[in-house]
C-alpha positions as CSV (number, residue, x, y, z in Angstrom):
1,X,15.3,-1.4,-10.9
2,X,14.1,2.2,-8.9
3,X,16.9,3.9,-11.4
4,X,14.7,3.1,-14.4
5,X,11.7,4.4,-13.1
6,X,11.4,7.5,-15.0
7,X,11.4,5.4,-18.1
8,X,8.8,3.2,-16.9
9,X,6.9,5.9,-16.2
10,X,6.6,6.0,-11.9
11,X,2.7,5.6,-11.1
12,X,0.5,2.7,-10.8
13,X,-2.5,2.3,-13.1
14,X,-5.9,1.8,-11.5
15,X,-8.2,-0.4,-13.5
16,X,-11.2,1.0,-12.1
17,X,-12.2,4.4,-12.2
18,X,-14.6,7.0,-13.3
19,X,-14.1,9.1,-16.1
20,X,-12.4,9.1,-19.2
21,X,-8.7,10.2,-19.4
22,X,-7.5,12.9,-21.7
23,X,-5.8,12.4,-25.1
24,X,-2.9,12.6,-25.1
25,X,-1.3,16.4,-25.3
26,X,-4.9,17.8,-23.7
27,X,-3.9,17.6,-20.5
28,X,-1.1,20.7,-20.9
29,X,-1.2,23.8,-23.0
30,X,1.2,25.6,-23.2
31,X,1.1,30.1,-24.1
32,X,4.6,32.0,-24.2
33,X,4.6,35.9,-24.2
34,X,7.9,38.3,-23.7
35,X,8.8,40.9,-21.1
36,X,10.9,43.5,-22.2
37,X,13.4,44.9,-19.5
38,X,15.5,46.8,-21.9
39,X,16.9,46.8,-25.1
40,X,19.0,44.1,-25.3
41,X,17.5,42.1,-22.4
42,X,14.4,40.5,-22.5
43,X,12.1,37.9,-20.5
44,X,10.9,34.8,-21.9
45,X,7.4,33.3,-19.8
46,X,6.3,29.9,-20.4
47,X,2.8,29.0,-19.3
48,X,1.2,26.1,-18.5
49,X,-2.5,25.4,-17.9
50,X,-2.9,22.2,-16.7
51,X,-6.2,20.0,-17.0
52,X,-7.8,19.0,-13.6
53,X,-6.8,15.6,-11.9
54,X,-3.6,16.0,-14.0
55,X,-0.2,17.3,-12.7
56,X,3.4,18.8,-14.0
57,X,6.9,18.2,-12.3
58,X,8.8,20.7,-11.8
59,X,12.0,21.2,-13.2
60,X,13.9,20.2,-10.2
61,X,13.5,16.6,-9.3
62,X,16.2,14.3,-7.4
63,X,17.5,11.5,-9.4
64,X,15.4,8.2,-9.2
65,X,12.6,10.5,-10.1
66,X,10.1,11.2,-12.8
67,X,11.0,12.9,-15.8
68,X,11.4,16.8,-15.0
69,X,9.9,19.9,-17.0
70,X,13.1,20.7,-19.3
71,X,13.5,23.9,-21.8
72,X,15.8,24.6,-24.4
73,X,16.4,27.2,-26.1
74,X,17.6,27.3,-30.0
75,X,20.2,29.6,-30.8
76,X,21.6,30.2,-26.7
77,X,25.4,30.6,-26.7
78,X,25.3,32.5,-30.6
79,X,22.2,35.0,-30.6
80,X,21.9,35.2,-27.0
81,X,22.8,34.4,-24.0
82,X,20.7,33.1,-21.0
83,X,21.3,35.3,-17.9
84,X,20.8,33.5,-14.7
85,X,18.5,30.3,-14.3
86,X,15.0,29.2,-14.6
87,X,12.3,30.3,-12.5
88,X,9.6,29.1,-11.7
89,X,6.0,30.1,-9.7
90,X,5.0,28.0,-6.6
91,X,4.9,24.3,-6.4
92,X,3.4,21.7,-4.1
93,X,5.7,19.2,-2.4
94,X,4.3,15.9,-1.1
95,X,6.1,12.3,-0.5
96,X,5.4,10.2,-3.6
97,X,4.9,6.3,-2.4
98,X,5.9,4.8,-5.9
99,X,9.6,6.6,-6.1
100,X,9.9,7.0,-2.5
101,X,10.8,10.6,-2.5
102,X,9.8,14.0,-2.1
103,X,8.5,15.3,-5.3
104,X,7.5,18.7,-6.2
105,X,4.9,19.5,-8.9
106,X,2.1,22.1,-10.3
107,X,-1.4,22.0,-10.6
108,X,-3.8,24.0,-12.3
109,X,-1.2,26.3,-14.0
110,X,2.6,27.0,-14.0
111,X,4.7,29.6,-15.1
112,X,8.2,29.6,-16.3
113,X,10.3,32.7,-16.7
114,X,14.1,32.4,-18.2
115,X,16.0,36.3,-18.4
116,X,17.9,36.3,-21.7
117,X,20.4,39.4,-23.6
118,X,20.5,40.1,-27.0
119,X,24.0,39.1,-29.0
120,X,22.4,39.7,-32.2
121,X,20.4,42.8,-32.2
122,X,18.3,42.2,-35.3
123,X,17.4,39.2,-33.3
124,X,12.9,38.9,-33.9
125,X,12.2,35.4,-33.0
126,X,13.2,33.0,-31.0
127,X,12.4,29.3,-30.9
128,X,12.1,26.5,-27.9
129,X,11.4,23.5,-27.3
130,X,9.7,21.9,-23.6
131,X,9.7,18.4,-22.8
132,X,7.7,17.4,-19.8
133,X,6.0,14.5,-18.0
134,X,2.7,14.4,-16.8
135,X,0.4,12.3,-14.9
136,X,-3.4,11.7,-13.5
137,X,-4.4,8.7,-10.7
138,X,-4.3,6.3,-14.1
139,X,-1.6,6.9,-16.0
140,X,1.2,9.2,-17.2
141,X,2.5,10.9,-20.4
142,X,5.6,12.0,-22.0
143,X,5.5,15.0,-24.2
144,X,7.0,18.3,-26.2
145,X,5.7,21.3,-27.3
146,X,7.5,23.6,-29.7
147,X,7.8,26.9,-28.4
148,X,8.3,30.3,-30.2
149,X,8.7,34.1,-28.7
150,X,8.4,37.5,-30.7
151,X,10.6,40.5,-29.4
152,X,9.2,42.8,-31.4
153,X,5.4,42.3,-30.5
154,X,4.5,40.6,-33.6
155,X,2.5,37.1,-33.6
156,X,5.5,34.5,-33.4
157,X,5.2,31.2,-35.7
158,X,6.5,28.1,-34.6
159,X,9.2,26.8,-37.1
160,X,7.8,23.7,-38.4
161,X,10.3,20.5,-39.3
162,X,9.9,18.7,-42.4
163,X,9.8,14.9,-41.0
164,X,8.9,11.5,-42.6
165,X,5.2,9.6,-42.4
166,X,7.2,7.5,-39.9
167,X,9.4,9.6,-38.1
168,X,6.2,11.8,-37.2
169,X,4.0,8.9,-35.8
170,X,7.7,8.1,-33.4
171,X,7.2,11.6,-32.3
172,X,3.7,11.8,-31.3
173,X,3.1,12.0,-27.3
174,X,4.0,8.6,-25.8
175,X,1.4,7.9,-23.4
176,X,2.0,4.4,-21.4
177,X,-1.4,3.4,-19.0
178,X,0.4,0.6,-16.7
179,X,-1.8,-2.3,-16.7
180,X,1.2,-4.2,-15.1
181,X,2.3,-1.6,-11.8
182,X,4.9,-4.3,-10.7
183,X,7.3,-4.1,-12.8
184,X,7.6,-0.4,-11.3
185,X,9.4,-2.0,-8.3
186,X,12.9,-3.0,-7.6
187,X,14.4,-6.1,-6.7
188,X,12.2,-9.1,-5.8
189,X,9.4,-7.0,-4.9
190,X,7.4,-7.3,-8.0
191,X,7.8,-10.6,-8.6
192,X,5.0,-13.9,-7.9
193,X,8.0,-16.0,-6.6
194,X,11.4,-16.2,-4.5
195,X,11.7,-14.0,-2.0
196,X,8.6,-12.0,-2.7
197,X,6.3,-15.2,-1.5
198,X,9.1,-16.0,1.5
199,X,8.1,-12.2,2.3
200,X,4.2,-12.6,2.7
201,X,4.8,-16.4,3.8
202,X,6.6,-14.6,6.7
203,X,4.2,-12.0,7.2
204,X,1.5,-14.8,7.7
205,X,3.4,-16.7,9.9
206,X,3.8,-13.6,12.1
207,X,0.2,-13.2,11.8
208,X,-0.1,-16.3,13.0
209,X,1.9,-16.1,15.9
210,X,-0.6,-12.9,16.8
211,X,-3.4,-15.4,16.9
212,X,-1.7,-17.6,19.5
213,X,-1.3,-15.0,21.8
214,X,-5.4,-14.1,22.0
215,X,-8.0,-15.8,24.1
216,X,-9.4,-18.3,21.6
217,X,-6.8,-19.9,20.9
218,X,-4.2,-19.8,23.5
219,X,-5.7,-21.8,26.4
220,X,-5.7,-24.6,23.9
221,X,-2.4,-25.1,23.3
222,X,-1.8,-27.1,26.6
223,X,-5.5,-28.6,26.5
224,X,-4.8,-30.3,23.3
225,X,-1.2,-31.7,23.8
226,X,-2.0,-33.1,26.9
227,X,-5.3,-35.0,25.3
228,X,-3.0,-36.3,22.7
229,X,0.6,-37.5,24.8
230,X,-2.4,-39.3,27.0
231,X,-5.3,-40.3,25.4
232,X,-2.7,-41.7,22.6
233,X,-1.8,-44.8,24.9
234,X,2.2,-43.9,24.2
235,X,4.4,-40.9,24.0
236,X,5.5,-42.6,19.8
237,X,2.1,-42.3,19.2
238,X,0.9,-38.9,21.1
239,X,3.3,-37.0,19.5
240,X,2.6,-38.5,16.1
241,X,-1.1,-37.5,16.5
242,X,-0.3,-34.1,17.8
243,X,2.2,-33.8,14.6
244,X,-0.5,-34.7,12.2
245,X,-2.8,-32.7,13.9
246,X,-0.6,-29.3,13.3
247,X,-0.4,-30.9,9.3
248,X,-4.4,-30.6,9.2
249,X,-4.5,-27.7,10.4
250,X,-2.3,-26.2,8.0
251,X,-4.0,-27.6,5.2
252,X,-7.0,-26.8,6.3
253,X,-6.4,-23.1,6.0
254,X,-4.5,-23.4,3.1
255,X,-7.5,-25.0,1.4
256,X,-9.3,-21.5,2.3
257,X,-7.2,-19.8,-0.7
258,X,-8.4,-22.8,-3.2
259,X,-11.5,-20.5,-4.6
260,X,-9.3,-17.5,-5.2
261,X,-7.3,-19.8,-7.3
262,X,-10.1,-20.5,-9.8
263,X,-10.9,-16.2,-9.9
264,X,-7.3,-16.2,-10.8
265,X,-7.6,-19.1,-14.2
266,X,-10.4,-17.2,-15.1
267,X,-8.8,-14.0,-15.4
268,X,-4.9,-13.4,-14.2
269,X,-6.3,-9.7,-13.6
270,X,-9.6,-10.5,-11.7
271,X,-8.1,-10.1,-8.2
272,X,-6.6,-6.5,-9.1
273,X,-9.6,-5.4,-10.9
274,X,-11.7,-5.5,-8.0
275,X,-8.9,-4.7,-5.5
276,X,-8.8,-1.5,-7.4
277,X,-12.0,-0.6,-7.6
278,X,-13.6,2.6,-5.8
279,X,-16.2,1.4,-3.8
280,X,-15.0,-2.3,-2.8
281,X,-12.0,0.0,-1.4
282,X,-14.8,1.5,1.0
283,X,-16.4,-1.6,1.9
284,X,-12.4,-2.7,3.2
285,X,-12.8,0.2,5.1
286,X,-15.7,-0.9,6.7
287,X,-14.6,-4.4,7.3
288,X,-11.9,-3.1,9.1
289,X,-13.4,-0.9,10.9
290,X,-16.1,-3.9,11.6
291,X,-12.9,-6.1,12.7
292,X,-11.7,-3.9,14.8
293,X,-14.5,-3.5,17.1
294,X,-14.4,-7.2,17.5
295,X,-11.3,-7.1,18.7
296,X,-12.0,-4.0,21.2
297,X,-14.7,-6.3,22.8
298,X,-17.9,-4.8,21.8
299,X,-18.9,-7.8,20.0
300,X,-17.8,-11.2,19.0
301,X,-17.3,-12.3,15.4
302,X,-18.1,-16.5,15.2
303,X,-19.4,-18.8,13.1
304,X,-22.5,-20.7,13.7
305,X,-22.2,-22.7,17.2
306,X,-23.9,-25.9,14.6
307,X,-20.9,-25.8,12.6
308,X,-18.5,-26.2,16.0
309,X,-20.9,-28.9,17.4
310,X,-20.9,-31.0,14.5
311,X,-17.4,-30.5,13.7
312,X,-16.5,-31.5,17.6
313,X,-18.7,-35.0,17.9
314,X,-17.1,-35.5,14.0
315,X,-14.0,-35.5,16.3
316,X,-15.1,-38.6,18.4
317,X,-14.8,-41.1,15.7
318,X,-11.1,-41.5,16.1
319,X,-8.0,-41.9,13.4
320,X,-7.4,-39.9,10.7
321,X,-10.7,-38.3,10.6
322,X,-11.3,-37.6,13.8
323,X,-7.5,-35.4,14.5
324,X,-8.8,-33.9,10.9
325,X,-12.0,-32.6,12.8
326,X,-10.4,-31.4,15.8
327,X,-8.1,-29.7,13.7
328,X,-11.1,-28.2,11.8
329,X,-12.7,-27.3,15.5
330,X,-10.4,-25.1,16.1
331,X,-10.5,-23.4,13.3
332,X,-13.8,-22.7,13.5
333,X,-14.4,-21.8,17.5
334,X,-11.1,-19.7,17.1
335,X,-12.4,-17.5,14.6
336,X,-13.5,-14.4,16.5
337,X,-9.9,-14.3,17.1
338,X,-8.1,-15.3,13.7
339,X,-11.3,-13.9,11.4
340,X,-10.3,-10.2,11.6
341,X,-6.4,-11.8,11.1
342,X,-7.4,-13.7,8.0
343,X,-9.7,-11.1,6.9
344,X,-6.1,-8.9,6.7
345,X,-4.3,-11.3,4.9
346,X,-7.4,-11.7,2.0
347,X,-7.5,-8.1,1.9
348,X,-3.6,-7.4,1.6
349,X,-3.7,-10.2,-0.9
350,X,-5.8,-8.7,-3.3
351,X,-4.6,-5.2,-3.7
352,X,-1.2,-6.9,-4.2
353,X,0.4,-8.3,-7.6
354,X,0.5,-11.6,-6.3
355,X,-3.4,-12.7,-6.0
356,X,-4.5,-15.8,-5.3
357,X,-0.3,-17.2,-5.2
358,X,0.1,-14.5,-2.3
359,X,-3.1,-15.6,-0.2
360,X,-1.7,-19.1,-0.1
361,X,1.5,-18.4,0.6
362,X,0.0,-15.8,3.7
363,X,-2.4,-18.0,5.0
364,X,0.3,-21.0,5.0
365,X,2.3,-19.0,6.9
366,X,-0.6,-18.3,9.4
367,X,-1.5,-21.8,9.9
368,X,2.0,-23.1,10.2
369,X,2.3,-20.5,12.4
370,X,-0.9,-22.2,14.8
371,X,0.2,-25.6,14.1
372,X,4.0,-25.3,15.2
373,X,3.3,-25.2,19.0
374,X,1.4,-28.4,19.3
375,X,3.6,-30.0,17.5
376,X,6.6,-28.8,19.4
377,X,5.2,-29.1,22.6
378,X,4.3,-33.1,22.1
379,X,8.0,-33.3,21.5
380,X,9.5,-31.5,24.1
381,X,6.0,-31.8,26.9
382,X,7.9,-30.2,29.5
383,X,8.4,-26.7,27.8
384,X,4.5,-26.1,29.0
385,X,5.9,-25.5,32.0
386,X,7.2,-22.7,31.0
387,X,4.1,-21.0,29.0
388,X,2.5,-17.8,30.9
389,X,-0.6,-18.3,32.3
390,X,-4.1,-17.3,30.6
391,X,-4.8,-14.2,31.9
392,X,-5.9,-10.6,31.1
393,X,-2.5,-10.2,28.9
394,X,-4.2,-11.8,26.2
395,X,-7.2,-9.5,25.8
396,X,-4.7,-6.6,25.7
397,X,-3.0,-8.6,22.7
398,X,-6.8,-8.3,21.4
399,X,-7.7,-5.0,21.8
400,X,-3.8,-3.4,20.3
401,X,-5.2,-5.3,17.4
402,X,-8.5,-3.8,17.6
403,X,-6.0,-0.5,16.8
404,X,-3.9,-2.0,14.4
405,X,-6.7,-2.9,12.1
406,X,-8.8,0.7,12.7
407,X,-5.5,2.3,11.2
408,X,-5.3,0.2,8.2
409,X,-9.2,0.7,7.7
410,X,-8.1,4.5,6.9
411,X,-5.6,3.2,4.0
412,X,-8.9,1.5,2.4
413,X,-10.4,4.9,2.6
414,X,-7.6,6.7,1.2
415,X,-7.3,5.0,-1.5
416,X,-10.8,5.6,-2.4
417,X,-10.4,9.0,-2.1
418,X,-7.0,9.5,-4.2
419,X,-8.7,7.8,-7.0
420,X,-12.4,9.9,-6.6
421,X,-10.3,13.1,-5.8
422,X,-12.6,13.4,-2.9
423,X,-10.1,15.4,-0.9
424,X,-11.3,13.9,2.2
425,X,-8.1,12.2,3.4
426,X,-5.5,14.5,2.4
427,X,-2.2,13.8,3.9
428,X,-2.4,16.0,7.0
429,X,-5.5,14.6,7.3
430,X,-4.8,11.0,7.5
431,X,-1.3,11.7,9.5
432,X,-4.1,13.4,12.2
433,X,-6.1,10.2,11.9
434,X,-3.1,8.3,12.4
435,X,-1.4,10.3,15.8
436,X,-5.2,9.8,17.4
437,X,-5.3,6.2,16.5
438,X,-1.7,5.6,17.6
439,X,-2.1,8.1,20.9
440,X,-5.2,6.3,22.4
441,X,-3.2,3.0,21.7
442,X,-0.4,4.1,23.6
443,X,-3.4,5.8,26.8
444,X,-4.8,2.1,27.1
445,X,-1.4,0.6,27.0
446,X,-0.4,2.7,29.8
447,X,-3.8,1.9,31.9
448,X,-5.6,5.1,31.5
449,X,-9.2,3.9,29.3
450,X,-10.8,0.2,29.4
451,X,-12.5,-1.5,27.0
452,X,-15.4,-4.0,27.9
453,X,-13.5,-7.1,28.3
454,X,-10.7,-5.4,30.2
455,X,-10.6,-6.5,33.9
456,X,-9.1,-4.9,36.8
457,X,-5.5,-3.9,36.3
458,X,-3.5,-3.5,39.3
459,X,-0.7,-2.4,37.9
460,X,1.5,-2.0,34.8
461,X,4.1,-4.9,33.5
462,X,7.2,-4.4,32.0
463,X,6.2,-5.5,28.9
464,X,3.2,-3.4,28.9
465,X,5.2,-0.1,29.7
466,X,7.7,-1.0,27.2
467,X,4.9,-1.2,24.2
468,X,3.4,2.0,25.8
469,X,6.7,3.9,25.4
470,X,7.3,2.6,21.8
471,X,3.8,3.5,20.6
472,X,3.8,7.3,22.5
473,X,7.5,7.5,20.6
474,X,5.8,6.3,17.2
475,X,3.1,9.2,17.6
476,X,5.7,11.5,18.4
477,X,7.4,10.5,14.8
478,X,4.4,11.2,13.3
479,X,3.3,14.4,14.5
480,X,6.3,16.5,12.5
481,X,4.4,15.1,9.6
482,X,1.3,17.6,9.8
């Protein structure tokens, strides 16, 4: 669908912002004057002054793009002919997220110059005609203007066309504010279902798989399969009980998503408005920046130790119940490990299309995710064997977290400041943030800074160098972006 784009008009709407948008044909005026270079050549200047927040494309833009700036000329080829092509005064050139291209555009004013020569020389006026597309943080416009240039100094009139009641409401500026953004995507991407849920399904379970690897939740893989295959008085039933156990668990975090569920029956567009809102958009950043210290060790993110009590002699009772509320232990003496994760997924699920169907389908995938190894290793008991050992490893795991989620906080942030036109984050900015983020990432990995729940290291693994080298090499990437 990318090749239809320009007729969709390529920019998201935001729902929530301050201000009030222009009519449509304020945001661009445009003034024409003449340069005479002799006297049968002349030079026709186009200028556009441009509203602020608003933006022009230029007349060059690769196909897949938005609609360029276009002229035409009435009467080229038969009074006069163009010499040369268009110029045009400087642009700005910045990678564009929604058509995944360079684009080039102006702000604040543009000028157009086209060199013509005189076939008729009684020629006075010429007429024109501009199309153009144009576009602010909420929406974007189609629109013309009618042109007209004097070459003999006098005041030029534009010719007017006789049109039809109807015919002139067709042709007034078409202005489309995109209160649905995903059908601006291609393929499955924009869609609730198929592959688009498989994807964030996926992206959970990944997530998931994360959480396994950090120190709340690791150590009890082992602990709880071997209470199960022997406490259960046969193998049948141990590894139906550690089965059942990985089901509860699963449902348990899928009931999480339940409330979003009733935002969503409320109103379809509940979860985007607030997605999109400025300041919720600063308090992500925050959160983020709240998880990540978590995971660097500087403070522990848990639940009331009541909560884990209760749910842990609830446990005792045996049956049904009691696997449900070791399941439900976990979930809650894990969570300074799987909070920040979770906190992620509810975040990335609410500045996407999907809502409330995306959360469940993310934090499915994260609990499967958990559940599968208890599961697998009741089956097969002697693949513990072949875990690694709890060790420092798995506060590493923490802490590149603790990195991960510090540079998503700055995505919160810049989308605050897109909207706000704060010109905080601008992209050299936020590429900076980025190469800092990513570069003391790849200094721990490689030994050199410690973090409080870092032990001794006495030297480097294999797997530890190898993640070093990829990170340094990502940084590397990035810096040509500056």
């Amino acid at each position: 669908m990318k090749h239809i784009l320009p007729i969709l008009i390529g920019l998201f709407s935001i729902l929530f912002s301050s201000g009030v948008s222009a009519q449509p044909g304020d945001q661009v005026t445009w003034d024409t004057s003449v340069e005479k270079l002799s006297d049968t050549e002349y030079q026709l200047v186009m200028t556009a002054s441009i509203i602020e927040h608003w933006h022009l494309y230029t007349t060059n833009i690769p196909e897949g793009g938005p609609i360029p700036t276009s002229f035409t000329f009435e009467g080229a080829g038969k009074d006069y002919e163009l010499v040369g092509g268009l110029e045009e005064s400087e642009s700005h050139t910045e990678y564009d997220n929604i058509f995944d291209m360079e684009l080039s555009y102006f702000d604040g004013e543009a000028v157009f110059k086209q060199k013509i020569k005189l076939l008729k020389p009684d020629l006075k006026v010429i007429q024109g005609l501009v199309e153009y597309q144009a576009c602010d943080d909420q929406s974007c416009i189609f629109a013309d203007a009618d042109l007209a240039f004097s070459l003999d100094g006098g005041k030029a009139v534009v010719k007017q066309l006789e049109v039809d009641e109807k015919s002139a409401l067709l042709s007034k500026n078409l202005k489309l504010e995109l209160q649905n953004p995903e059908q601006l995507k291609g393929g499955d991407q924009g869609q609730s279902g198929g592959g688009g849920l498989m994807g964030i399904f996926v992206l959970g379970f990944l997530g998931g798989l994360l959480a396994l690897l950090t120190p709340c939740v690791f150590p009890m893989i082992p602990l709880t399969v071997s209470f199960f295959t022997k406490q259960s008085g046969n193998r049948k039933k141990g590894i139906s009980n550690a089965i059942l156990y990985g089901v509860f668990i699963v449902v348990i975090y899928m009931l999480l998503s339940i409330p979003f569920h009733f935002l969503d029956s409320i109103d379809p567009e509940i979860l985007n408005t607030i997605s999109t809102n400025v300041w919720l958009n600063v308090i992500f950043f925050v959160i983020f920046v709240f998880f990540a210290f978590s995971f660097f060790g500087y403070y522990e993110l848990t639940l009331p130790s009541s909560w884990g009590n209760k749910m842990d002699s609830a446990s005792g009772t045996g049956g049904l119940i009691g696997i449900f509320f070791m399941a439900l232990t976990l979930a809650i003496v894990s969570f300074s490990c799987t909070g920040p994760i979770l906190g992620s997924l509810l975040v990335g699920s609410l500045t996407a299309e999907g809502g409330a169907t995306q959360l469940t389908a993310g934090i499915t995938g994260f609990g499967f995710a958990l559940a599968l190894p208890f599961a697998l290793f009741a089956l097969f008991p002697n693949w513990l064997n072949s875990l690694p050992k709890s060790g420092g490893w798995m506060t590493t795991v923490k802490v590149v977290l603790g990195f991960l989620e510090l540079a998503l906080a700055f995505k919160f942030l810049s989308n605050a400041d897109l909207v706000q036109h704060w010109g905080i984050l601008k992209r050299e900015i936020f590429i900076g943030i980025w190469i800092v983020i990513f570069g003391l990432m790849a200094i721990y990995l490689f030994g050199k800074i410690k973090f409080p729940h870092d032990g001794p290291l006495k030297k480097l693994g294999f797997i530890r160098i190898a993640s070093g080298v990829l990170v340094a090499a990502f940084v590397i990437y990035l810096v040509p972006g500056l």
